[in-house]
Structure formats: C-alpha cells, structure tokens
C-alpha positions as CSV (number, residue, x, y, z in Angstrom):
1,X,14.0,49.0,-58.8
2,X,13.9,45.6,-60.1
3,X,16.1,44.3,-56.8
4,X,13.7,46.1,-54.8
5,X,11.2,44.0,-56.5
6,X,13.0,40.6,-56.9
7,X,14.0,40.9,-59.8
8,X,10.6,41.4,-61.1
9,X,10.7,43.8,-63.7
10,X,6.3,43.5,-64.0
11,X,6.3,44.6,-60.6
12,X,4.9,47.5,-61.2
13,X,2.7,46.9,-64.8
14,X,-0.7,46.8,-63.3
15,X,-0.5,50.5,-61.7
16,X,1.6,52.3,-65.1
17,X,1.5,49.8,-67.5
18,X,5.4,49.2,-68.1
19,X,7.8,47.3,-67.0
20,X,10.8,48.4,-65.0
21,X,12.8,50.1,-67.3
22,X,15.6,53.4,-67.4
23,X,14.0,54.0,-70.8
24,X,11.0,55.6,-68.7
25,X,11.2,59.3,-67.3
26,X,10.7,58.0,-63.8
27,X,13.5,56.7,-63.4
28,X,15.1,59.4,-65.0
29,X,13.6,61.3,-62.4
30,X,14.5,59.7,-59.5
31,X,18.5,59.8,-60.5
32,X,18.5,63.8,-61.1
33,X,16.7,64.2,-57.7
34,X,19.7,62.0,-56.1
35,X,22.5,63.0,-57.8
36,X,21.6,66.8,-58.6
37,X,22.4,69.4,-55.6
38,X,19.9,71.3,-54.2
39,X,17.3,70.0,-56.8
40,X,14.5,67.8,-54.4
41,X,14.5,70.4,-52.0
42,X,13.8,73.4,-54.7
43,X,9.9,74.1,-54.6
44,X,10.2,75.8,-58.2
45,X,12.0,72.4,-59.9
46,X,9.6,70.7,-61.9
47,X,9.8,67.9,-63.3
48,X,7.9,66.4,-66.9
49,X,8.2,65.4,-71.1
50,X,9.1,67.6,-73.3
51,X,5.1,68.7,-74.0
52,X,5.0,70.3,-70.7
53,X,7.7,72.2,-71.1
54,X,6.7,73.9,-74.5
55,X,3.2,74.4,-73.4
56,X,4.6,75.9,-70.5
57,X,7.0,78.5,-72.1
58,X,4.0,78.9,-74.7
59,X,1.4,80.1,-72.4
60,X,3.9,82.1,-70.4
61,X,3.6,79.3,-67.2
62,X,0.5,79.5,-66.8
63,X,-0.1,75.9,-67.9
64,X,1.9,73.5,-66.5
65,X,-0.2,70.1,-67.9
66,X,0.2,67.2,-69.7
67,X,-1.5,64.9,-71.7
68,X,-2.4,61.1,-71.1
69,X,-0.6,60.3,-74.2
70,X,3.0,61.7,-72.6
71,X,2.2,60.8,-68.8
72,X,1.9,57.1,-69.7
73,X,5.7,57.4,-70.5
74,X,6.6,58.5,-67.6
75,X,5.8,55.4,-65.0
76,X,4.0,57.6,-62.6
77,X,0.4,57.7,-63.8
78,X,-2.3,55.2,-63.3
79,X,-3.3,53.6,-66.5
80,X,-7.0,53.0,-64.8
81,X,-7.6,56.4,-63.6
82,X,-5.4,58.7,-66.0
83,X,-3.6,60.5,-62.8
84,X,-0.4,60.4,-60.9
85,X,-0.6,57.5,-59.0
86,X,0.8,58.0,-55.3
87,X,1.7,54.7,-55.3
88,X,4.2,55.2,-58.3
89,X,5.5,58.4,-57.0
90,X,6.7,56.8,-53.5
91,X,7.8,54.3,-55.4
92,X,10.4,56.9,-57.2
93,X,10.4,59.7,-54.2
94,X,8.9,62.0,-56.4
95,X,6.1,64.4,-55.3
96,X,3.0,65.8,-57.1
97,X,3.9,69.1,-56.7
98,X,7.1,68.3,-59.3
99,X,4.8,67.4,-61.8
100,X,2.7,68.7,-64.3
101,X,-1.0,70.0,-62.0
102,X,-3.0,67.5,-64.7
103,X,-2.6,65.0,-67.4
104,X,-5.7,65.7,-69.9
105,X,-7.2,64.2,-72.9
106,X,-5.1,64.4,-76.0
107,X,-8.1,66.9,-77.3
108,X,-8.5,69.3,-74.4
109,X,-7.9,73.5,-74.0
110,X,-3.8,73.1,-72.6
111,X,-4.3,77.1,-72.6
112,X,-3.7,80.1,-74.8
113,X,-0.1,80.8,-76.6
114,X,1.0,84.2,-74.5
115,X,4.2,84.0,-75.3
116,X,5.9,87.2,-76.9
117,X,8.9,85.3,-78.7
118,X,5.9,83.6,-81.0
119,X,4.9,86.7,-82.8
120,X,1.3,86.2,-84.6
121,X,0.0,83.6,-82.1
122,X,-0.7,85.6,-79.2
123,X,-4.3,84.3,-78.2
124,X,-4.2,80.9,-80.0
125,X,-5.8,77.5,-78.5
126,X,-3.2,75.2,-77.6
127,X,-6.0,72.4,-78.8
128,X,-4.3,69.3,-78.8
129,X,-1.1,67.2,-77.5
130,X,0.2,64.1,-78.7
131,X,2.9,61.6,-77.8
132,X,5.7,61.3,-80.6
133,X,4.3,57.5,-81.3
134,X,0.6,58.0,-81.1
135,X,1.0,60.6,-83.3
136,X,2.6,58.6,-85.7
137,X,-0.3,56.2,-86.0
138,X,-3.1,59.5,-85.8
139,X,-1.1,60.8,-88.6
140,X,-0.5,57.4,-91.0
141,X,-4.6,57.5,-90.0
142,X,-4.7,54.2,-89.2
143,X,-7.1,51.1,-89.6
144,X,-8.2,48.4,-87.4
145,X,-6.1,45.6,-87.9
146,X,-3.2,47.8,-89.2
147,X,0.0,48.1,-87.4
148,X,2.8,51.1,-87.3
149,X,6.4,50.7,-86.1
150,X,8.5,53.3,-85.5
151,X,12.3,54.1,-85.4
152,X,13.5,56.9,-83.3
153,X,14.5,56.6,-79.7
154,X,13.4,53.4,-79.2
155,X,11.3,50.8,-81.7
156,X,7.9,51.1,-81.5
157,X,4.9,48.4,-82.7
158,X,1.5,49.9,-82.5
C-alpha cells in the first residue's frame, strides 16, 4: 500500500486516521482475502475485531456490530463520519457486506445475550463495548492533562 502511494505511508490519515501500517486489521484483511481459498467469494465470511465476534456468538448472530472504539483500528472507517468509508474499503477490496452491519457508540444496546453456553445471562443488555486501550484510560479514570501508556500488543500513549 505504501508503493501504491509513493511511499507515503499518511496517504491515507485524513479518511481513517492512521498511517499505512500491517499492525491494522485492514491489511490483515486484505491478505486472508488473497491468500485464503474460496474466502472473497463466500457470502457468509465475515470479517471484524474480536468485539464482533463475542457479541456475535453472545446474542446467537443476531448482532453482528461494532463499536467506534474497535472500527478505528481497523483502517476502514471514516474518522469524520464514524462509518465504513467506501473509499477505504476499495482501497483494501473489501466489501461492506464482510463487515460488521454498524459501528456504534461505545454506550449503545449491541443486543441481548441469547446464547445457551452462558447459563444465567439469557436476556442481558450487552450495554457497552470498548477498545482494549480506551478502556485502559476509562478504567485508570483519567484526568485532563493525564496520560496512560500501555504494553500489550503494541505501545500505546493516550
């Protein structure tokens, strides 16, 4: 992507925010579509994080969303509108219909727990869905002017 861009690896920052980077699921993305048999063509494959796929197994498939906090990671939603932008997922070859149906607020309704494997939370409010760094700083509860870096897969400085 950066050749196809000059070498530019900003090309793309005003639309998603990040540079061109394999740390970003898009990218990800776009090699398993290549490289996997069979996979671009499947209309079932579906393609998001890690919070799609839990809320997706919780609520028995009947959610298939995402939250702002987890799409910006990605490199295919617009950072001004908070939706999959069609320029980014040309960019990649991937299609809307391999992605989560919407990225919501962090606080939204992702749908009710109806899975039978989670015994005791049939019926619950899946309420809220944060990104493993943004929750780090909602959870440290912190102050303007105070910073939070974490350590995991990749160094973060909020």
């Amino acid at each position: 992507m950066k050749e196809k861009n000059k070498g530019d690896a900003d090309a793309y920052r005003e639309v998603c925010g990040l540079p061109i980077n394999t740390y970003f699921s898009a990218q990800k993305m776009k090699w398993l579509l290549q490289t996997v048999d069979g996979l671009a063509a499947n209309p079932k494959a579906m393609m998001s994080t890690m919070d799609t796929y839990l809320i997706a197994r919780l609520t028995n498939m009947k959610s298939l969303v995402t939250d702002s906090t987890n799409a910006s990671r990605t490199m295919l939603m617009d950072i001004n509108t908070l939706e999959w932008s069609d320029k980014m997922l040309g960019e990649y070859g991937i299609t809307k219909e391999q992605l989560p149906t919407i990225i919501k607020e962090s606080s939204a309704d992702f749908g009710s727990v109806a899975c039978e494997q989670v015994s005791g939370l049939a019926g619950v409010v899946i309420a809220g869905v944060l990104g493993d760094q943004q929750a780090a700083c909602l959870g440290h509860v912190l102050k303007e002017g105070e910073v939070k870096n974490t350590y995991g897969t990749g160094c973060f400085l909020l």
